[in-house]
C-alpha positions in Angstrom: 26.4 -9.1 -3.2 25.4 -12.5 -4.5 26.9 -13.9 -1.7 25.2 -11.8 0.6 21.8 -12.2 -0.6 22.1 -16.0 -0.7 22.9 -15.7 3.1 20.0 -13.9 3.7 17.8 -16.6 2.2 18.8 -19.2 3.2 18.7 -17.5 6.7 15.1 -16.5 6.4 14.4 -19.9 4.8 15.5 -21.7 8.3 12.9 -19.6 10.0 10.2 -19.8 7.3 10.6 -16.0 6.4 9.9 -14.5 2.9 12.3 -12.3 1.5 11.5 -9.3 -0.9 14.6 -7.3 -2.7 13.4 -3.8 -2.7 16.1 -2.4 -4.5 19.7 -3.4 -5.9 22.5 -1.4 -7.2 26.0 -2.3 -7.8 26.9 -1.0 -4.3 23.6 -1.1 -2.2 21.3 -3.5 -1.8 17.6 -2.9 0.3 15.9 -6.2 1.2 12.7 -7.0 3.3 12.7 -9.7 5.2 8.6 -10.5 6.2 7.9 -11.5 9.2 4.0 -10.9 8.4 2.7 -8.4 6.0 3.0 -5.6 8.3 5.9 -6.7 10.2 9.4 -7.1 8.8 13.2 -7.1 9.2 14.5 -4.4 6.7 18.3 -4.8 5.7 19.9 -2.0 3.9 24.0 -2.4 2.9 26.2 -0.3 1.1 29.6 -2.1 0.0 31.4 0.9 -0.8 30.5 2.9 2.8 31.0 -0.7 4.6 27.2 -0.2 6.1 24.7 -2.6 7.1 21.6 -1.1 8.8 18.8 -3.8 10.2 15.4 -2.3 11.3 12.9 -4.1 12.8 9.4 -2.7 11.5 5.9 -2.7 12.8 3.5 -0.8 10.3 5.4 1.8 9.8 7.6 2.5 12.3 11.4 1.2 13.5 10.5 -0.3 16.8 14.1 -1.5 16.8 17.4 -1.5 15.2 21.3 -2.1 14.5 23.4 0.1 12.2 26.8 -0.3 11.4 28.9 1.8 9.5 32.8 2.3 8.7 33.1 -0.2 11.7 31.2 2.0 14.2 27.8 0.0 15.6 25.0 1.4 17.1 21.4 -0.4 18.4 18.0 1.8 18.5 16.3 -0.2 21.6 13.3 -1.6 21.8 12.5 0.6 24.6 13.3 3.7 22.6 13.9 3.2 18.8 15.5 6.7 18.7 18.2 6.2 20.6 21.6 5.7 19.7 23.5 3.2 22.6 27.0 2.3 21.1 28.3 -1.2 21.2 31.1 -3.2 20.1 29.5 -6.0 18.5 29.4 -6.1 14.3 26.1 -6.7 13.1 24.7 -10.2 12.2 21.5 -10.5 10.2 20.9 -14.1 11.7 21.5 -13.1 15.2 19.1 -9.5 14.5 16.1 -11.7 13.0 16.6 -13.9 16.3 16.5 -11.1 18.9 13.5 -9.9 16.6 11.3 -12.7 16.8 12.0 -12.8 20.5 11.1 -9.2 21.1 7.5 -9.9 19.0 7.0 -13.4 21.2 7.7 -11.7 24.5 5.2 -8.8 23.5 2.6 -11.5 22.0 2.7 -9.6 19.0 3.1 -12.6 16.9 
């Protein structure tokens, strides 16, 4: 989990992002990764299920998404945050806060 975490920051450190751990077990971990105050990249994993789940949050609403979990990935578009489109790639946090940013520049949100 150390590991994991240092990743993270030194991730959101190279793109001048402030990190909050919300909550930490020995199994799960919930992070915040702040974009601004009311927009962040939420990362939850769970060791033990092998699940990482990255939301994209505006206020207070998933405006996009990855979840991965026992090997199986889905993405919640940007398009429609409900939805469930399979795909093959595994999650990667760096890679998420990337397509992120870009989604909030192309809309002029930020």
């Amino acid at each position: 989990m150390i590991r994991f975490i240092h990743e993270i920051e030194k991730i959101s450190e190279k793109y001048g992002l402030k990190i909050d751990v919300l909550d930490a077990t020995d199994v799960t971990l919930m992070m915040r990764i702040e974009i601004m105050p009311s927009i962040f990249i939420q990362v939850y994993r769970n060791w033990k299920k092998n699940k990482l789940n990255m939301a994209l949050i505006l206020g207070n609403n998933r405006i996009y998404g990855v979840d991965s979990e026992g090997g199986i990935t889905h993405e919640h578009l940007i398009e429609n945050a409900e939805s469930h489109v399979p795909i093959h790639n595994q999650p990667n946090i760096e890679a998420f806060i990337l397509q992120s940013l870009g989604f909030l520049q192309t809309r002029e949100i930020i």
